[in-house]
C-alpha positions in Angstrom: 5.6 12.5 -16.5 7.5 11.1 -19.4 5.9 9.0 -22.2 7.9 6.5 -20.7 6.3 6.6 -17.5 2.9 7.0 -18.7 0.9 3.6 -18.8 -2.5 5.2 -19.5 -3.2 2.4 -22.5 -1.8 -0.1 -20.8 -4.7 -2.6 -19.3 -4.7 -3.4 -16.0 -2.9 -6.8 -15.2 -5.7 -9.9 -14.2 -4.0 -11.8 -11.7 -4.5 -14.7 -8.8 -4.0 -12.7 -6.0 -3.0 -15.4 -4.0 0.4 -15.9 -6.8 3.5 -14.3 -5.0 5.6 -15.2 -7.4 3.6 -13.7 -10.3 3.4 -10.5 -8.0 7.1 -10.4 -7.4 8.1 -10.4 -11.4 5.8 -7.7 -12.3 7.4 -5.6 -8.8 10.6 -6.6 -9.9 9.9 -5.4 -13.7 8.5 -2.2 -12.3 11.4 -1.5 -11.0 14.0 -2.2 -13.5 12.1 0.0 -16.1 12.1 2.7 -13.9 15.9 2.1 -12.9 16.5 2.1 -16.4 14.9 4.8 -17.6 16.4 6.9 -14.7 19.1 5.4 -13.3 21.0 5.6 -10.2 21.2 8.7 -8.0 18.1 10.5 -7.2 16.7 10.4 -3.3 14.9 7.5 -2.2 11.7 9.3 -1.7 11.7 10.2 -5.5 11.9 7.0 -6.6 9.4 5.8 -4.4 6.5 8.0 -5.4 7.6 6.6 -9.4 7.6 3.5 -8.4 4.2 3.6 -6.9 2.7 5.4 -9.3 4.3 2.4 -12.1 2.9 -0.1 -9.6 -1.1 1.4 -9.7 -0.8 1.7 -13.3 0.1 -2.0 -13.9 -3.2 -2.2 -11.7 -1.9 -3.7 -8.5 -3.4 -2.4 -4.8 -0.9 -0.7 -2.9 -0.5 0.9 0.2 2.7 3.1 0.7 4.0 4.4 3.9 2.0 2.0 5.6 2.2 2.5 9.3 3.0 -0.7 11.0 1.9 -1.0 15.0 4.0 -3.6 17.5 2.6 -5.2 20.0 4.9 -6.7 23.1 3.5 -8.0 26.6 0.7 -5.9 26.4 2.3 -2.4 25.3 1.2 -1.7 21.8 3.4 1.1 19.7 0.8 2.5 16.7 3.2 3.6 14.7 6.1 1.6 15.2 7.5 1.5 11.7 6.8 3.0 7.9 6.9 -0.2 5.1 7.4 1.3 1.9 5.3 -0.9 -0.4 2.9 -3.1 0.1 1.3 -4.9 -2.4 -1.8 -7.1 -2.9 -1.5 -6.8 1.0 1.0 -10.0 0.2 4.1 -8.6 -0.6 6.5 -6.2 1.2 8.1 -4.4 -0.6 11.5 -1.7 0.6 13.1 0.6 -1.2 17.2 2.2 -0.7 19.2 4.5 -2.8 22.7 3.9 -1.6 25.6 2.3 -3.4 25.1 -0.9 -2.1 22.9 -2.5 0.2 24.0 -2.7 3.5 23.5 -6.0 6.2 21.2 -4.5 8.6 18.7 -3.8 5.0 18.1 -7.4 4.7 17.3 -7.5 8.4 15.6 -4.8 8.6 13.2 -5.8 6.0 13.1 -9.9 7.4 12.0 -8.3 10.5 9.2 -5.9 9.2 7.9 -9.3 6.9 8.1 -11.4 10.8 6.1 -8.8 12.2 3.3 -8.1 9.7 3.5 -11.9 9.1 4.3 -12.1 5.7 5.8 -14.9 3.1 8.2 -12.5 1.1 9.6 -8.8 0.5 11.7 -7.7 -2.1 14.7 -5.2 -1.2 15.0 -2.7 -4.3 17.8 -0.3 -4.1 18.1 2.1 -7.1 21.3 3.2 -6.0 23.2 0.1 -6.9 24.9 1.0 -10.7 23.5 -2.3 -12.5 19.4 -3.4 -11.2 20.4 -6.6 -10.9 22.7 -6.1 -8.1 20.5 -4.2 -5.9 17.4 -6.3 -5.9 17.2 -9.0 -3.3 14.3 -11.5 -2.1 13.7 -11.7 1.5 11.8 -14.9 2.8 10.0 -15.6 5.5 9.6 -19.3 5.8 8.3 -19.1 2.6 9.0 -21.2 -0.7 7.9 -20.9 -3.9 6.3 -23.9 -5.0 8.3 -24.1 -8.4 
């Protein structure tokens, strides 16, 4: 692990757990050092062991590869989908590395925040050339309150 990458001094963040938004910057920020300190083009699964490494050492609770169960008139699948991220047990949070982000991302990632019954997720995808264009928010009848 680079210097970079290494947050060893850095104090762990105090913060309302109950502040999405608050949670969402520093996930957001997270992510664009790590895009810019690597870039675009390594596998998915790289940049997802990075970034939860960048998230515990900001001092957030995650849970990564979280297996999701589904339950539908009585038939229950354990393991019915993987989220990526989740963080503060509030925020969902998936990951892409392709060269843009494709429609059925956004509703892949709406339907995983219906399910697990959650206000917001954040679609990151390291693939896109500039950060900015491949971070979107996906909301679940939520609004932020400023």
């Amino acid at each position: 692990m680079t210097e970079e990458f290494s947050h060893k001094a850095t104090k762990p963040r105090k913060l309302d757990p109950d502040h999405l938004e608050e949670l969402a910057r520093i996930v957001v920020d997270c992510g664009y050092q790590l895009h810019r300190a690597l870039g675009p083009g390594l596998l998915e699964s790289a940049y997802e062991l990075l970034f939860c490494a960048e998230l515990k050492a900001r001092g957030l609770n995650i849970e990564c590869q979280l297996p999701v169960p589904i339950e539908h008139r009585g038939i229950l699948i354990e393991n019915a989908f993987r989220a990526d991220i989740l963080v503060e047990s509030r925020l969902l949070v998936e990951l892409k590395s392709t060269e843009s982000h494709a429609p059925v991302h956004a509703k892949q990632l709406l339907t995983y925040l219906r399910l697990m019954k959650l206000p917001l997720g954040l679609l990151i995808n390291f693939g896109a050339a500039a950060y900015k264009d491949g971070v979107r928010r996906i909301a679940n009848d939520y609004y932020a309150s400023h």
